[in-house]
C-alpha positions as CSV (number, residue, x, y, z in Angstrom):
1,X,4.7,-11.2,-4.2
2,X,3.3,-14.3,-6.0
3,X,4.8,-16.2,-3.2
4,X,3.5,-14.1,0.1
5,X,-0.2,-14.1,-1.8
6,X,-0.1,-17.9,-1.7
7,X,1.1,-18.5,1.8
8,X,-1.5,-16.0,2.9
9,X,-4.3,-15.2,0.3
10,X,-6.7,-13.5,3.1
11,X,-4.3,-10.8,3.3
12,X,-4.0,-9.4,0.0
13,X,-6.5,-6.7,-1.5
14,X,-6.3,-6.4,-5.0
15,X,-8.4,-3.2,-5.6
16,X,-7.4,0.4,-4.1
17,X,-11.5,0.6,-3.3
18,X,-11.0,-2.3,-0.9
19,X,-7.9,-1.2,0.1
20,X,-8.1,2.5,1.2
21,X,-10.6,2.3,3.9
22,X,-8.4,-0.8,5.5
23,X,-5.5,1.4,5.4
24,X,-7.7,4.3,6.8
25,X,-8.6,1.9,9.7
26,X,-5.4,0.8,10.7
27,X,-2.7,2.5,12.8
28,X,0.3,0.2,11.2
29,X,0.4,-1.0,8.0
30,X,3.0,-1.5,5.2
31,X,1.8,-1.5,1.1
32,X,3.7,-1.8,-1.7
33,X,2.6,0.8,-4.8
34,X,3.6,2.2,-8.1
35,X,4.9,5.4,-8.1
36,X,1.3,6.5,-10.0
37,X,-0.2,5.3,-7.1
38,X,2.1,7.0,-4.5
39,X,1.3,10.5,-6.7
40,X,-2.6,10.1,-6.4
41,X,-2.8,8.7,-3.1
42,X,-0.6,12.3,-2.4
43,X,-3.2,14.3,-4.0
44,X,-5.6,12.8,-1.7
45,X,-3.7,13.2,1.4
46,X,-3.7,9.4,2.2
47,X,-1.5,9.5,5.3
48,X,1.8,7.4,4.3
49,X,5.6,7.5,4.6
50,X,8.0,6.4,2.1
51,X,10.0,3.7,3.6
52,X,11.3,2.0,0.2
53,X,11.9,3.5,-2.7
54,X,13.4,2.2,-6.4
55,X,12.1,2.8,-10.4
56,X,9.6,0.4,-10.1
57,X,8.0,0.2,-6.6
58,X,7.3,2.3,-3.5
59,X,7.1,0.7,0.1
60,X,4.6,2.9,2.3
61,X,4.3,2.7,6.0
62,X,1.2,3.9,8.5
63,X,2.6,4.4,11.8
């Protein structure tokens, strides 16, 4: 990620309290979250599909 944060530092949000109401806003959208994060954001029905999935990492779309 260290690579897509330097070509385009304007698009990364680094805190979920930033981040949620962007993702509320937006129609289409990709994120990349820990599993932890996939389970809470689940408890609080953030709308999101799995698209990616491995131990580490979990690709969610909005679309």
């Amino acid at each position: 990620m260290q690579f897509g944060i330097g070509r385009e530092p304007g698009n990364w949000i680094a805190s979920e309290a930033d981040f949620l109401p962007v993702w509320l806003a937006t129609q289409q959208a990709l994120a990349i979250v820990s599993p932890d994060t996939y389970q809470n954001w689940q408890k609080q029905n953030i709308p999101m599909k799995i698209v990616y999935q491995d131990p580490r990492r979990i690709v969610v779309a909005r679309y």
